[in-house]
mmCIF file of the C-alpha atoms, coordinates in Angstrom:
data_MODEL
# 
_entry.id   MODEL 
# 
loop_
_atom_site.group_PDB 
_atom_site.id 
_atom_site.type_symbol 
_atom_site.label_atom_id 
_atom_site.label_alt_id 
_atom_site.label_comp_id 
_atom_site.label_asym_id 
_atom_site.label_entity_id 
_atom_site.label_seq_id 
_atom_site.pdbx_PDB_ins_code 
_atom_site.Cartn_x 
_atom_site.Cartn_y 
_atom_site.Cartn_z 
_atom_site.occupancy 
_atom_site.B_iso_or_equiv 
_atom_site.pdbx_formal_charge 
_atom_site.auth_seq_id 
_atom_site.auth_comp_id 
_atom_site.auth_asym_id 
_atom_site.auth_atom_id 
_atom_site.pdbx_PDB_model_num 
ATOM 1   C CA . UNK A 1 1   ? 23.827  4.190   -6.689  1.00 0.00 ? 1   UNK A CA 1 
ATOM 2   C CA . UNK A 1 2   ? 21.553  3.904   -9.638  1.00 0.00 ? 2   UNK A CA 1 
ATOM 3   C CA . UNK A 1 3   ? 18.649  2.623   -7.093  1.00 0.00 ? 3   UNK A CA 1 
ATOM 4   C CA . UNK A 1 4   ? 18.722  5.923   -5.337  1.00 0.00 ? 4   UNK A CA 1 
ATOM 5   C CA . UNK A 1 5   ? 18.752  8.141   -8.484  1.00 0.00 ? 5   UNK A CA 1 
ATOM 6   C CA . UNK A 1 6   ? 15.499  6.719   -9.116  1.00 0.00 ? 6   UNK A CA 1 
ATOM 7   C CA . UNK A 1 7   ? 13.816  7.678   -6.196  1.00 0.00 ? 7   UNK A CA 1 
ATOM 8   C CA . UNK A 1 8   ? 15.517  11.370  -6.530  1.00 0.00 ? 8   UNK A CA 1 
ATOM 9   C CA . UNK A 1 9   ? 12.216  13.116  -8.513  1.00 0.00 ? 9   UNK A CA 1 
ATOM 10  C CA . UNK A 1 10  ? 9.986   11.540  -5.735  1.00 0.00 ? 10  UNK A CA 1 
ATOM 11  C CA . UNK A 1 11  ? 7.069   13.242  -4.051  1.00 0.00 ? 11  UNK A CA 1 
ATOM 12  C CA . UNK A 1 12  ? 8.120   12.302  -0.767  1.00 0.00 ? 12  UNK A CA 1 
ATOM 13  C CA . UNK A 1 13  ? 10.912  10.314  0.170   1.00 0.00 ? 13  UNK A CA 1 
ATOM 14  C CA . UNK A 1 14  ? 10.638  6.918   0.427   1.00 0.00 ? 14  UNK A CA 1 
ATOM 15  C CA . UNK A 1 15  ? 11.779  6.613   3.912   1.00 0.00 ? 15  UNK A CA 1 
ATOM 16  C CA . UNK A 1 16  ? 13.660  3.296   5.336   1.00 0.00 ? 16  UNK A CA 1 
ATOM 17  C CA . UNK A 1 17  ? 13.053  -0.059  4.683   1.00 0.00 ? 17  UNK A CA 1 
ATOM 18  C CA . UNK A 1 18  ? 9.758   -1.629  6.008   1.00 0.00 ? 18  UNK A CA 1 
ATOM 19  C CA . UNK A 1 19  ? 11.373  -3.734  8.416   1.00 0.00 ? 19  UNK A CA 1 
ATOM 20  C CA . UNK A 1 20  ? 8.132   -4.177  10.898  1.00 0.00 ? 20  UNK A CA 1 
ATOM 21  C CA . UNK A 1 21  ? 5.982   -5.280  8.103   1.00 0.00 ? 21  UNK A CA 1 
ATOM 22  C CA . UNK A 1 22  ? 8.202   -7.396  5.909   1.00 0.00 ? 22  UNK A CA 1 
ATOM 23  C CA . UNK A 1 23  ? 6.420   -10.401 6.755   1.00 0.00 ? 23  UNK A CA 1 
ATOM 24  C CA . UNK A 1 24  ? 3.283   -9.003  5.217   1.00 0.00 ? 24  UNK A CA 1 
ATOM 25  C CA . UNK A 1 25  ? 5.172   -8.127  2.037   1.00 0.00 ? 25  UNK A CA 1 
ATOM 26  C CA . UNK A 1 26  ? 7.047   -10.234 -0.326  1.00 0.00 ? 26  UNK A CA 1 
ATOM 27  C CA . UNK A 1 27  ? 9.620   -8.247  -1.849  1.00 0.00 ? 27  UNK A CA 1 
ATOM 28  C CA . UNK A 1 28  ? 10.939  -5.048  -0.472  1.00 0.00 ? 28  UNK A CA 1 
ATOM 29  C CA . UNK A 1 29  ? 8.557   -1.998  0.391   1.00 0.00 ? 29  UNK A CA 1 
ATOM 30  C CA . UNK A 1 30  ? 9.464   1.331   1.730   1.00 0.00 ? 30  UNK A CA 1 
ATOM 31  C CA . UNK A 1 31  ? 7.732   3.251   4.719   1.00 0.00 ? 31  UNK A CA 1 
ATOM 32  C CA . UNK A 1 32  ? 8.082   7.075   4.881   1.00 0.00 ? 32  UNK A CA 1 
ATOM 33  C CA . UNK A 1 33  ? 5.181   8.373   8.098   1.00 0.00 ? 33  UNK A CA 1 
ATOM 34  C CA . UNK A 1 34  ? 4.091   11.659  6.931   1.00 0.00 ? 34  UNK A CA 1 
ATOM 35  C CA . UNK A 1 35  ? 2.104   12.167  10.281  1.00 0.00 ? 35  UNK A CA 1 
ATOM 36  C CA . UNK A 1 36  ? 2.532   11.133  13.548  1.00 0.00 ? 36  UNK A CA 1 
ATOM 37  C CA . UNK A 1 37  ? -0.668  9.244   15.309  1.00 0.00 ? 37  UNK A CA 1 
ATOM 38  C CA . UNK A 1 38  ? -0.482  10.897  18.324  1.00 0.00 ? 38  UNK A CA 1 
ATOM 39  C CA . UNK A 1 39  ? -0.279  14.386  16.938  1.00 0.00 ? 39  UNK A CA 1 
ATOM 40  C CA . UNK A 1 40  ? -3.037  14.453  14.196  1.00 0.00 ? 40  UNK A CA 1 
ATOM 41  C CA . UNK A 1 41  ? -6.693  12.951  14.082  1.00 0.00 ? 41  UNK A CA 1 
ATOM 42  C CA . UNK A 1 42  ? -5.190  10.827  11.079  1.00 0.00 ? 42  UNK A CA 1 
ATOM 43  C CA . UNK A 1 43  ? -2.380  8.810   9.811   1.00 0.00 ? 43  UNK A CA 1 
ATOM 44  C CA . UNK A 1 44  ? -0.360  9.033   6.478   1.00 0.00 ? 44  UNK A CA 1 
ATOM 45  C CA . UNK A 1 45  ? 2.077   7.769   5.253   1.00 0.00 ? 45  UNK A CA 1 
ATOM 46  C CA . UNK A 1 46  ? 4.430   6.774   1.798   1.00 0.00 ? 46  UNK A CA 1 
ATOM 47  C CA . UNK A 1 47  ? 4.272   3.245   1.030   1.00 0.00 ? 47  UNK A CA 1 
ATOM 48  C CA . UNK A 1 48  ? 6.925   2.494   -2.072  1.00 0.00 ? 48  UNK A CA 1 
ATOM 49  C CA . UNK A 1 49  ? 7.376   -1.168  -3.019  1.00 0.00 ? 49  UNK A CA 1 
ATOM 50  C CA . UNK A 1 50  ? 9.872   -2.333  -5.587  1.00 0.00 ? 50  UNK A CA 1 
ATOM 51  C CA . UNK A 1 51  ? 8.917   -4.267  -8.611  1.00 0.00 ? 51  UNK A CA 1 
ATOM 52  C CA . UNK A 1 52  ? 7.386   -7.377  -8.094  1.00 0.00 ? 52  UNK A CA 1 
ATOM 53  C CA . UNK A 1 53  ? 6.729   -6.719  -4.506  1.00 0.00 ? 53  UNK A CA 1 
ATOM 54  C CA . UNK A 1 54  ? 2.958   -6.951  -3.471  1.00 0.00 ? 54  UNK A CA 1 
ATOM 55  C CA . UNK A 1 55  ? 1.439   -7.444  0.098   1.00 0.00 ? 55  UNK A CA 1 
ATOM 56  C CA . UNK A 1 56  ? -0.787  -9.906  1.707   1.00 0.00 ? 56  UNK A CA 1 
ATOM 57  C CA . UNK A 1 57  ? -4.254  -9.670  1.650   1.00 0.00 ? 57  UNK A CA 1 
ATOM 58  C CA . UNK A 1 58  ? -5.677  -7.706  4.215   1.00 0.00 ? 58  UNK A CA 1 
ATOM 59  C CA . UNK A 1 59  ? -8.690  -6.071  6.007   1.00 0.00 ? 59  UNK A CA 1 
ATOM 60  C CA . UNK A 1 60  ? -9.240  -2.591  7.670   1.00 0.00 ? 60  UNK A CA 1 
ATOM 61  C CA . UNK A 1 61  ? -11.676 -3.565  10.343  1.00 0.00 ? 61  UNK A CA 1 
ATOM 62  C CA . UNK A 1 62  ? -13.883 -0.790  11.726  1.00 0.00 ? 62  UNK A CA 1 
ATOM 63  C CA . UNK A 1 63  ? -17.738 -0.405  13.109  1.00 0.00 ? 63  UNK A CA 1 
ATOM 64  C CA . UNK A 1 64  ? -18.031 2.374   10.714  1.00 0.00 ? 64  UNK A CA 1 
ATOM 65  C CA . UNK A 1 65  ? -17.502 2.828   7.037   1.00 0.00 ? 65  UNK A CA 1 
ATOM 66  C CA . UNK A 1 66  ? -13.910 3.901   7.142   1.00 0.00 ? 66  UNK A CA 1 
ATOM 67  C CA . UNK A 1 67  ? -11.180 1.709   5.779   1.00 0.00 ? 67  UNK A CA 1 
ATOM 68  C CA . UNK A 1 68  ? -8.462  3.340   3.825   1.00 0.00 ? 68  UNK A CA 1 
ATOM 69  C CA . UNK A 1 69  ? -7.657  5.592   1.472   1.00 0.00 ? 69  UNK A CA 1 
ATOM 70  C CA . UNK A 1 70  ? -4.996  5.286   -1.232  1.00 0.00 ? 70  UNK A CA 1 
ATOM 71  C CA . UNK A 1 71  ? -3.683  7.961   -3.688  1.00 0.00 ? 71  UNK A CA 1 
ATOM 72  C CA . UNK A 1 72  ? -1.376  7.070   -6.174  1.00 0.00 ? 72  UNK A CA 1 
ATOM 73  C CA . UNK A 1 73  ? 1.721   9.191   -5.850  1.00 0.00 ? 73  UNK A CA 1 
ATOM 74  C CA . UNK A 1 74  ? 4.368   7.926   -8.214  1.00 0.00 ? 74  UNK A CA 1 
ATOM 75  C CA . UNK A 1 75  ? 4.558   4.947   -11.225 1.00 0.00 ? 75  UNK A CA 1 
ATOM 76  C CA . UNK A 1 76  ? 1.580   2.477   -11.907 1.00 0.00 ? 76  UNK A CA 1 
ATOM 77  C CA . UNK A 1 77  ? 0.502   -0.258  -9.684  1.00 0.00 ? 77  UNK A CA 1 
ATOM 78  C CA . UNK A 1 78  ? -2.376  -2.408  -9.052  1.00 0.00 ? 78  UNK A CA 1 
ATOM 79  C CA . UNK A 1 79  ? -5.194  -2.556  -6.519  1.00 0.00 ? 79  UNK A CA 1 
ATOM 80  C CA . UNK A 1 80  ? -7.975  -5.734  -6.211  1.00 0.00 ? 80  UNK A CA 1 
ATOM 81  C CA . UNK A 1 81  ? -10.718 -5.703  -3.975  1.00 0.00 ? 81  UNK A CA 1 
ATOM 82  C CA . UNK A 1 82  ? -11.295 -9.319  -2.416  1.00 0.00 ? 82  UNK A CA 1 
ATOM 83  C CA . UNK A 1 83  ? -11.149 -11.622 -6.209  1.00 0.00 ? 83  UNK A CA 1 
ATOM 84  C CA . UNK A 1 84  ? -12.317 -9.012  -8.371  1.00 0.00 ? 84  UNK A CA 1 
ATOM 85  C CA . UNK A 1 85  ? -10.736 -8.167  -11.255 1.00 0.00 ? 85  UNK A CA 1 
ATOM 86  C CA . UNK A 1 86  ? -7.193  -6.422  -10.520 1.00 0.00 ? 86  UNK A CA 1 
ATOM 87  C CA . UNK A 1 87  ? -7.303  -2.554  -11.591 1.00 0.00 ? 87  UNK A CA 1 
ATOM 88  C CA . UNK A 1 88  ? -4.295  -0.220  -12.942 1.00 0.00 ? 88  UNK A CA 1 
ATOM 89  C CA . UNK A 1 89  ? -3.611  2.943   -11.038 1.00 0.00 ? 89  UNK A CA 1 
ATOM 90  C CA . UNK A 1 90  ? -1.873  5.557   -12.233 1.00 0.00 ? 90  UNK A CA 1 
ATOM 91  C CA . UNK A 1 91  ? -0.228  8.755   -10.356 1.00 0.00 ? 91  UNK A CA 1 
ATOM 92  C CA . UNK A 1 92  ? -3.007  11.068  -8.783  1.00 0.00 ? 92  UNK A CA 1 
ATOM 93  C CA . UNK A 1 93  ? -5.422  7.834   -9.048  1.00 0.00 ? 93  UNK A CA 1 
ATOM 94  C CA . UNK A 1 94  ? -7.675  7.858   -5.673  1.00 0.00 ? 94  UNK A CA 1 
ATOM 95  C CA . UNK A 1 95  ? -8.803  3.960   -4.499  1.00 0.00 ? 95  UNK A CA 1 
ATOM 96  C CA . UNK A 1 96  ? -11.381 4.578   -1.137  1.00 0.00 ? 96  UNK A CA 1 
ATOM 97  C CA . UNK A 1 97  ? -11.336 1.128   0.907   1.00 0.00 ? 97  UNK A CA 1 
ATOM 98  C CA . UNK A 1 98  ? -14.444 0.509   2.754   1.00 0.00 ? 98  UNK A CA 1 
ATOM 99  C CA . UNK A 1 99  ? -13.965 -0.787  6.493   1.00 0.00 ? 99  UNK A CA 1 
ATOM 100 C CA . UNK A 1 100 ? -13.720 -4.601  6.188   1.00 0.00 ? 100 UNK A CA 1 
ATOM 101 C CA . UNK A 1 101 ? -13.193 -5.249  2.785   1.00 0.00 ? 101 UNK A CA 1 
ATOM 102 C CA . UNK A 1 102 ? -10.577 -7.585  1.838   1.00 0.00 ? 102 UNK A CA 1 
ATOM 103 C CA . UNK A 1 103 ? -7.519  -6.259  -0.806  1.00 0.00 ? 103 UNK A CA 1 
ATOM 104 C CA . UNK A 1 104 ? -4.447  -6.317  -1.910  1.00 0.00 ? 104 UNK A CA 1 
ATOM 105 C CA . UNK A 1 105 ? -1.877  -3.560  -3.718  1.00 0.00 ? 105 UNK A CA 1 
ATOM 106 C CA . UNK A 1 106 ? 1.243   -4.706  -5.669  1.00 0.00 ? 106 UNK A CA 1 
ATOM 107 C CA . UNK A 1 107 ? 4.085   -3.104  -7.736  1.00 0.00 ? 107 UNK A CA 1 
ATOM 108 C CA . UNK A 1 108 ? 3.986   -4.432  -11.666 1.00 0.00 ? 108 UNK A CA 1 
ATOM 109 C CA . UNK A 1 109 ? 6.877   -6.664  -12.513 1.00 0.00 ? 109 UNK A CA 1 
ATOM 110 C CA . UNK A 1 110 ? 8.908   -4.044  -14.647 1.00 0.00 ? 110 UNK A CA 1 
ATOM 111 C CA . UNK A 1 111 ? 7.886   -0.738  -11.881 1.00 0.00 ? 111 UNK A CA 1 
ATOM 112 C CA . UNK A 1 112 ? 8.219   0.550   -8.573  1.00 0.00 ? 112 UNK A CA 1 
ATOM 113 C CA . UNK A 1 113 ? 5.266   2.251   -7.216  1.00 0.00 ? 113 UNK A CA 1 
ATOM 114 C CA . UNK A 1 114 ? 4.431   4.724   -4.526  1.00 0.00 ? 114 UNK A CA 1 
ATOM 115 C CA . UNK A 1 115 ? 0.968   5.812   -2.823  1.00 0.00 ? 115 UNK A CA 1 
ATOM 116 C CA . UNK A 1 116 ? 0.372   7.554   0.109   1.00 0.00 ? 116 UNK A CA 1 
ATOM 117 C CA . UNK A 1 117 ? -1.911  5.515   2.732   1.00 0.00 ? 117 UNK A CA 1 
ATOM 118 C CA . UNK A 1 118 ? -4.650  7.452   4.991   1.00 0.00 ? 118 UNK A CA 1 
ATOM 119 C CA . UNK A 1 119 ? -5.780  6.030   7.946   1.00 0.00 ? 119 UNK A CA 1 
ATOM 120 C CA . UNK A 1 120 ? -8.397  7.586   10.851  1.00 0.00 ? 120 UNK A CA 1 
ATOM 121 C CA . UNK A 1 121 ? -8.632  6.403   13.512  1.00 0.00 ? 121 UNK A CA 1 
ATOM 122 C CA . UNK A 1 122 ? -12.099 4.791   13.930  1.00 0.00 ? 122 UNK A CA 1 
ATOM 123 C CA . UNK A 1 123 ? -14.128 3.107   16.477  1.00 0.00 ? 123 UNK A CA 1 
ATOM 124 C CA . UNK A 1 124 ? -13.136 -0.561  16.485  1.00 0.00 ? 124 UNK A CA 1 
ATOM 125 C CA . UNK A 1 125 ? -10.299 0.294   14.010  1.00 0.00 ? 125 UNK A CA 1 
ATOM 126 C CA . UNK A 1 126 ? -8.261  -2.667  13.988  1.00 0.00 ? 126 UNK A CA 1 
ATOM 127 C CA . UNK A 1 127 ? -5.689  -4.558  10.727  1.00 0.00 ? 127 UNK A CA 1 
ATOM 128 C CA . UNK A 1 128 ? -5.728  -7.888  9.848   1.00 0.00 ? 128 UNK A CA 1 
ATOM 129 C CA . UNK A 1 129 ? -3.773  -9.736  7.864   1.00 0.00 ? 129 UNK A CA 1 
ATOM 130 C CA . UNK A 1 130 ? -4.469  -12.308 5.243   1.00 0.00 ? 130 UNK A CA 1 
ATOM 131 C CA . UNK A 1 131 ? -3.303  -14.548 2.929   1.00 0.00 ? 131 UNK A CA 1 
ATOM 132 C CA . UNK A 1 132 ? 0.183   -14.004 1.303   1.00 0.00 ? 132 UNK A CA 1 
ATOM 133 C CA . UNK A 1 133 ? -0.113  -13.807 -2.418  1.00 0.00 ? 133 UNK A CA 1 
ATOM 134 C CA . UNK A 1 134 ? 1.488   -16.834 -4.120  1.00 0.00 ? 134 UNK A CA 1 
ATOM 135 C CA . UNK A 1 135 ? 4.019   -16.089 -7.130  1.00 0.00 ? 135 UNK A CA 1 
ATOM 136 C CA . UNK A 1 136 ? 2.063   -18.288 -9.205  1.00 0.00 ? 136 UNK A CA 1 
ATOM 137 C CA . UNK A 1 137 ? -1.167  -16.138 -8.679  1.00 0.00 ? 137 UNK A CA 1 
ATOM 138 C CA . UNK A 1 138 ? 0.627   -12.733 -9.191  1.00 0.00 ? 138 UNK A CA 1 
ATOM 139 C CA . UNK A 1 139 ? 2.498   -14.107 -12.199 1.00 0.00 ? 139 UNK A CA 1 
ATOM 140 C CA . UNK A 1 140 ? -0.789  -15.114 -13.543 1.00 0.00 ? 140 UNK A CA 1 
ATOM 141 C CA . UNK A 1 141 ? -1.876  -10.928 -13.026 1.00 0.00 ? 141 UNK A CA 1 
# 
């Protein structure tokens, strides 16, 4: 299929479908673990979304600074911190997350994207989930 012959050149594969956090995402997104928690102080993973997908808004809770940490891995995407202005990422682009900052990450219109997501595992370390992102506010991106 002409889907999967654009994923061939990837970094890492995408993995399977991101069934157990589709209703965070609109749109389809992609969830290859690199680690495993239980056998590393740290979890990564490749995160791929198709064009036009983008998640909901959400928060890395911890009682110290750690959040995330993003690095762009394949295609350009975009990252926004609470309602700042959006920002382009390109491949080998680094975005560190703070512990309980609000954001978002989406795939442009026209692009896949791919990133690989680092997580430690912090005191307190907990996810929440926001807002979904209307179509009207990403069309308006």
């Amino acid at each position: 299929r002409s889907s999967d012959l654009l994923f061939k050149n990837q970094i890492f594969p995408r993995g399977d479908k991101n069934d157990a956090y589709a209703q965070y995402f609109k749109g389809q997104s992609y969830l290859n673990p690199l680690t495993k928690p239980w056998e590393a102080n740290l979890f990564l993973a490749n995160v791929t979304f198709e064009p036009w997908c983008r998640n909901n808004r959400h928060i890395h809770h911890a009682t110290d600074w750690w959040g995330q940490i993003l690095i762009c891995i394949d295609w350009e995407w975009r990252y926004q911190e609470g309602w700042k202005e959006a920002r382009s990422l390109k491949p080998w682009d680094v975005v560190i997350i703070p512990a309980n900052v609000k954001h978002r990450h989406w795939a442009k219109k026209d692009s896949r994207f791919s990133h690989i997501a680092v997580e430690v595992p912090w005191e307190n370390a907990s996810n929440e989930r926001c807002e979904e992102v209307s179509d009207e506010e990403y069309n308006a991106l």
